[in-house]
N, C-alpha and C positions, 0 to 999 in steps of 0.2 A: 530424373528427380529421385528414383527409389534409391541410387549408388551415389545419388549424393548426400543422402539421407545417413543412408546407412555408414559412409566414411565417415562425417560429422560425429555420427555414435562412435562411431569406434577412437575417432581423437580424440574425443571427450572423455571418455572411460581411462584410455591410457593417460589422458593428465592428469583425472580425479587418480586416480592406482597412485601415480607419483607422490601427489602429494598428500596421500592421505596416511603415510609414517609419521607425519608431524603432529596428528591431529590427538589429541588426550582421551576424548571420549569415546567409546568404541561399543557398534548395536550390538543386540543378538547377535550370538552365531548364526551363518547360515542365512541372514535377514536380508542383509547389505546387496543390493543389485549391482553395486559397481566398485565398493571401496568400504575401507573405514570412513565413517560419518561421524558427526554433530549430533545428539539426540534433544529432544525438547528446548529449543536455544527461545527465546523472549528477545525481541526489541520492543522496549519502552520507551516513552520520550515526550516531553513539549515542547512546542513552539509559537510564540509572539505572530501574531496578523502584525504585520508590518504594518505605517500609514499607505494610504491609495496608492498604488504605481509601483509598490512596490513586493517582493517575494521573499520570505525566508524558507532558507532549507537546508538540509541536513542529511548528510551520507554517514550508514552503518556497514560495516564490513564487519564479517565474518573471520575473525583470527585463527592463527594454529592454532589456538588454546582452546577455540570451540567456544571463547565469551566475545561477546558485538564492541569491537569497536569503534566511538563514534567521534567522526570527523565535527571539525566547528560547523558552529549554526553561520550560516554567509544571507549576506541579505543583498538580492538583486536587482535590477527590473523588473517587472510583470510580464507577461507576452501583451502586448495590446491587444483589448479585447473592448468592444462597444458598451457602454453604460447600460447598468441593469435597468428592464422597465418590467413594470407591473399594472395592475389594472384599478382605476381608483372607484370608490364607489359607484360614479355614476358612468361606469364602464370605459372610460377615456382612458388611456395609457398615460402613467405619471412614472417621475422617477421615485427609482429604489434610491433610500437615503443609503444603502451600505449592501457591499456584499465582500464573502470571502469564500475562497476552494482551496478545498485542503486537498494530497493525494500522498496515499502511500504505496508504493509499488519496491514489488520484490526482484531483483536481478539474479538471475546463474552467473558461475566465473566466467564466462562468454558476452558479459553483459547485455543478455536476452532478457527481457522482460517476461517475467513468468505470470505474474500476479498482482492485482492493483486493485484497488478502492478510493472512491474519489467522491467528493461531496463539494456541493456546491448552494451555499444559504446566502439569501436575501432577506432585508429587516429595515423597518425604519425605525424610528424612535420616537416618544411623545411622553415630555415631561421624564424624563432618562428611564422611562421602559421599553421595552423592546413591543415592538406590532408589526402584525405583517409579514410575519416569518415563514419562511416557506423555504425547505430545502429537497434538494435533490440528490440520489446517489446515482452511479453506476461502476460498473468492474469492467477490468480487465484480465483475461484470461488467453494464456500462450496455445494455439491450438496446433496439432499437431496433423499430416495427410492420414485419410482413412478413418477420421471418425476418432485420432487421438489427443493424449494431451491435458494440459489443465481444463478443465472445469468448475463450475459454482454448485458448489454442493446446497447450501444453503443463505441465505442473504434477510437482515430485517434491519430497520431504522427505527430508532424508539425518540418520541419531543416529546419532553419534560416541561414545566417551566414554562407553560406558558408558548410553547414554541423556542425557548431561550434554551436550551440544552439541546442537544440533537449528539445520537449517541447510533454509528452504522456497523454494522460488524456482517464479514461475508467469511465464509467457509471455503476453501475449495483442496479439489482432490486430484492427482494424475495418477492420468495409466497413459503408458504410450515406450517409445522404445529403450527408455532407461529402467522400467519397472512396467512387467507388462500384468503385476499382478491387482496394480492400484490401492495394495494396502501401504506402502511406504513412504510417500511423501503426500503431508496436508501441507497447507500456507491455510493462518486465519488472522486476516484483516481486523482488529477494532480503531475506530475512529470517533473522539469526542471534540464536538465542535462548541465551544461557549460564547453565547454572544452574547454585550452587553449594553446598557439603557446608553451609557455614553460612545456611542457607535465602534469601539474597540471590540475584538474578539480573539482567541487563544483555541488551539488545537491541542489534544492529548491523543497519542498514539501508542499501540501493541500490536506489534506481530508476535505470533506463537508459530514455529515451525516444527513439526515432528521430526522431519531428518533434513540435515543439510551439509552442506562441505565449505572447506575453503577457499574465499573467496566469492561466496555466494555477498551478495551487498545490496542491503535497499535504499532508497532514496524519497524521504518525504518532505511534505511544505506543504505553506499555508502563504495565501496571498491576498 
């Protein structure tokens, strides 16, 4: 496991080395664990809840130029998944009139999953307000043998509204064999979820990256 480890690092380094002559933005001297990099890059973005069954989503890639470019919004199937229930007043399970999950997740040019944020709200409606809102978050984080790797540095959910806003933002930080000192790469997740009295809702999305390369690419949706 350790020399397969270790050979992975070492092809990865030589193809960041390659391709990082193309790249515009250049860190610190002296900073860079592997290459010239991307510094401070932002993905921002929205996307439409599709009707029931179905998913939108939206792939960003990272350019030579060091700015996100973003692929169309594509609208899919959903993964089937069982109708939301909730508990009604007098403790009986009833259905959820509506639910939607958003997720943003950060790739490497290996298409590993580094880093993800993911929310998941349920709501009914009454008289075109929203009741009964109740969301959930949780992350994803790439861990590395040995106690390395991504981690969550810090994580909160803020509902506004009545329950009707839900706003998730998670932090995180690596140390592990590309940066063994953990001060050069963060990923920070923000996630706004809107839901509204006429059972529609809309997703706003930011990632903020401190250093990244090309080819690095995220992928988010709302379903």
């Amino acid at each position: 496991m350790r020399s397969k480890i270790v050979l992975v690092a070492a092809v990865a380094m030589g193809v960041l080395s390659m391709l990082a002559g193309t790249a515009t933005a250049a860190p610190a001297t002296g900073s860079d664990p592997v290459g010239t990099s991307c510094t401070d890059v932002r993905l921002p973005g929205t996307l439409p809840v599709p009707p029931v069954g179905m998913s939108a989503q939206q792939n960003v890639t990272i350019g030579a130029d060091c700015v996100p470019h973003l692929g169309p919004v594509r609208f899919v199937p959903a993964p089937t998944r069982p109708a939301p229930r909730a508990m009604s007043a007098m403790g009986a399970e009833a259905p959820v009139g509506r639910q939607v999950q958003s997720w943003s997740e950060m790739y490497d040019c290996c298409n590993i999953l580094m880093t993800g944020l993911y929310t998941t709200s349920t709501w009914d409606t009454v008289d075109n307000q929203v009741t009964n809102a109740v969301t959930t978050v949780r992350h994803a984080a790439n861990r590395e043998p040995w106690n390395a790797g991504w981690s969550v540095k810090a994580s909160d959910k803020t509902e506004t509204d009545a329950g009707s806003r839900i706003t998730a933002h998670a932090e995180f930080g690596y140390k592990g064999i590309f940066d063994i000192t953990g001060n050069w790469y963060a990923n920070t997740h923000d996630t706004s979820v809107r839901l509204n009295g006429d059972g529609t809702a809309s997703c706003q999305f930011d990632i903020t990256l401190r250093h990244t390369f090309i080819g690095w690419n995220s992928v988010r949706g709302c379903s």
